[in-house]
C-alpha positions as a Markdown table, in Angstrom:
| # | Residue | x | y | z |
|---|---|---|---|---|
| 1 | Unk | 3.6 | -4.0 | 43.9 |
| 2 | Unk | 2.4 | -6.4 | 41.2 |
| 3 | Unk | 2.9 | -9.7 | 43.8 |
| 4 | Unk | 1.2 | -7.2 | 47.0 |
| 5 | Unk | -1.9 | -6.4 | 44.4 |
| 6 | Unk | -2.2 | -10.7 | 43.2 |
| 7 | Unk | -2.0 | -11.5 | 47.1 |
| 8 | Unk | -4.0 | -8.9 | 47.6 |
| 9 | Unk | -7.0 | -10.4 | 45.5 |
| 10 | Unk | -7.2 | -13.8 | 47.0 |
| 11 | Unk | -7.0 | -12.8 | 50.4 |
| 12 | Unk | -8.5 | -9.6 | 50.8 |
| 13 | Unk | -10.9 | -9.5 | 48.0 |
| 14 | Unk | -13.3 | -6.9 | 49.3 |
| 15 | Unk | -10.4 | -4.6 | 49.8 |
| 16 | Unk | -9.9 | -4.9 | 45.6 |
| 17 | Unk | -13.5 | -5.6 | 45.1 |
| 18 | Unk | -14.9 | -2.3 | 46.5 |
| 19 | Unk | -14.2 | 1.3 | 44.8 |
| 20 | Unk | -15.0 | 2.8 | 48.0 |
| 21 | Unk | -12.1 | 0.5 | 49.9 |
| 22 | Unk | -10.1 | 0.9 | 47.1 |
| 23 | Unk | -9.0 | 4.3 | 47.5 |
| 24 | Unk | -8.3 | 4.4 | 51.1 |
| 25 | Unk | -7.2 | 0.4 | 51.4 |
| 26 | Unk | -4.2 | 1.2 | 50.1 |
| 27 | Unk | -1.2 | 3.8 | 50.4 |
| 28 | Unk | 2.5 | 4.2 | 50.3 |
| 29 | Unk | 5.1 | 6.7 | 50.4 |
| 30 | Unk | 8.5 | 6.8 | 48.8 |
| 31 | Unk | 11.5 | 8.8 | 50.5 |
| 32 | Unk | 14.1 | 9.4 | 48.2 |
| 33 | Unk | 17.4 | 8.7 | 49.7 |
| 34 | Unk | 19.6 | 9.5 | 47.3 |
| 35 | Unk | 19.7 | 9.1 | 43.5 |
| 36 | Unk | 19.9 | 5.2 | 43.6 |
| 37 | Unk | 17.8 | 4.2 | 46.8 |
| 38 | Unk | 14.5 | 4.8 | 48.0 |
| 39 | Unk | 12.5 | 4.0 | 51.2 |
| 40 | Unk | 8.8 | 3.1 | 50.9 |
| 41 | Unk | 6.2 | 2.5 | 53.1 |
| 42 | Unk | 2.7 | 0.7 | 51.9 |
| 43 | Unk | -0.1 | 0.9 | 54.5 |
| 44 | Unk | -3.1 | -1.7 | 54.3 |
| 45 | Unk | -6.2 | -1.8 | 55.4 |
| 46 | Unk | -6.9 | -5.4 | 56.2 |
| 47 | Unk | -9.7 | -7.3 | 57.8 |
| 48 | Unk | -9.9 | -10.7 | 59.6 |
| 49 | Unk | -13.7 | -12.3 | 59.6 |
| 50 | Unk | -14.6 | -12.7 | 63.4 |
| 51 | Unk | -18.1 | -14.4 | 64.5 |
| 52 | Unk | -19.2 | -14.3 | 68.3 |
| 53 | Unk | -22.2 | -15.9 | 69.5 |
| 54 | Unk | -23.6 | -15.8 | 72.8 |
| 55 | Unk | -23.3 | -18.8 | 74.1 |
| 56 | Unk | -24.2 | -20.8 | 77.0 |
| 57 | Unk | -24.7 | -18.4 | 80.6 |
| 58 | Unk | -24.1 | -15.6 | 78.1 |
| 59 | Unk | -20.5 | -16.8 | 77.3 |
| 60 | Unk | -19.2 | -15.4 | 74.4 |
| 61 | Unk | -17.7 | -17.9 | 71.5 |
| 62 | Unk | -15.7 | -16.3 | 69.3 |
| 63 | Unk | -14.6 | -17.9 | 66.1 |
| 64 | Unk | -12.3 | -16.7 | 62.8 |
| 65 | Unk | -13.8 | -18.7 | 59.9 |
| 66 | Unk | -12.0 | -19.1 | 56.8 |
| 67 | Unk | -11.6 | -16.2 | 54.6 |
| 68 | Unk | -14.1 | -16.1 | 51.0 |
| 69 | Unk | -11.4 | -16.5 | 48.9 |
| 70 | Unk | -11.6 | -16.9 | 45.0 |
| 71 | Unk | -8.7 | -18.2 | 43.0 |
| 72 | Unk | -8.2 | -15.6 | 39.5 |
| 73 | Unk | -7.2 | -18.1 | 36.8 |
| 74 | Unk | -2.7 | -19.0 | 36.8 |
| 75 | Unk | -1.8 | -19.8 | 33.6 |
| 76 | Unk | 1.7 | -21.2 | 35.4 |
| 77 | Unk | 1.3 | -23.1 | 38.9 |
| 78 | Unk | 4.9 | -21.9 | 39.7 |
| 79 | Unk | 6.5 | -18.2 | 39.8 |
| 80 | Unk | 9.8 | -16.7 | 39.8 |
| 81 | Unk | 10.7 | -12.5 | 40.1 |
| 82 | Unk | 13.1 | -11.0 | 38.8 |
| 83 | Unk | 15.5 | -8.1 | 39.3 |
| 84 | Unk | 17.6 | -8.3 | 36.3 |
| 85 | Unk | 19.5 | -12.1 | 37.0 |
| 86 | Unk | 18.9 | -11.5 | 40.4 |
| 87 | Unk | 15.9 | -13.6 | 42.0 |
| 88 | Unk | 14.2 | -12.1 | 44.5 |
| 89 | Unk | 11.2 | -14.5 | 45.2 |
| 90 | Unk | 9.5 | -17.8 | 44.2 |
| 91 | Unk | 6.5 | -19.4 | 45.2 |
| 92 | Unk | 3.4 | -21.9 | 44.1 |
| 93 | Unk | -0.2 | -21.1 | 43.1 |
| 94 | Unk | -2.1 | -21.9 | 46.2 |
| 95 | Unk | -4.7 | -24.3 | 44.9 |
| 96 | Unk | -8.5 | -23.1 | 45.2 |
| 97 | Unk | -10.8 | -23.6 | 47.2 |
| 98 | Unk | -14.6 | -24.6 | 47.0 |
C-alpha cells in the first residue's frame, strides 16, 4: 500500500489532493483464505486529462496532455522493498518535472 499511495501522489494528485475523492478514490477488500494467505482487491478511481477542440469542418481533435504532476521531495533517488530478505521490487525516483 505504501508504494500504491507514493505513485498515487505523482500521478493522480487530485485523487490524494481532494477529501471528497479521497474517500471513494480508493477501496479494497481482503478474503481471507486461510490462516496464512489472503486475497485483496484495491479498486481506483483514476482519470486521464482529455482536451477536444472542434476543429476544422467541425472535426473533432482530441488530445491527452501530460498529467500536472508534482514531485514530493526523495531523500534517496533509488528504492528497494522488502519482505523479510526477500526483495520484492526496486525502482528510481522519476525526476520532476517543470
Amino acid at each position: 500500500m505504501v508504494a500504491l499511495i507514493a505513485w498515487l501522489k505523482v500521478h493522480q494528485l487530485d485523487l490524494m489532493a481532494n477529501e471528497e475523492t479521497r474517500k471513494h478514490g480508493i477501496a479494497f477488500e481482503v478474503d481471507f483464505n486461510n490462516h496464512e494467505t489472503v486475497d485483496i482487491s484495491i479498486k481506483l478511481n483514476l482519470t486521464k486529462r482529455v482536451a477536444v477542440k472542434t476543429g476544422e469542418a467541425g472535426r473533432l481533435d482530441i488530445k491527452h496532455p501530460a498529467e500536472i504532476r508534482t514531485m514530493p521531495v526523495y531523500e534517496d533517488e533509488f528504492w528497494k522493498l522488502y519482505d523479510g530478505e526477500t526483495l520484492l521490487a526496486e525502482w528510481r525516483t522519476p525526476e520532476a518535472t517543470p
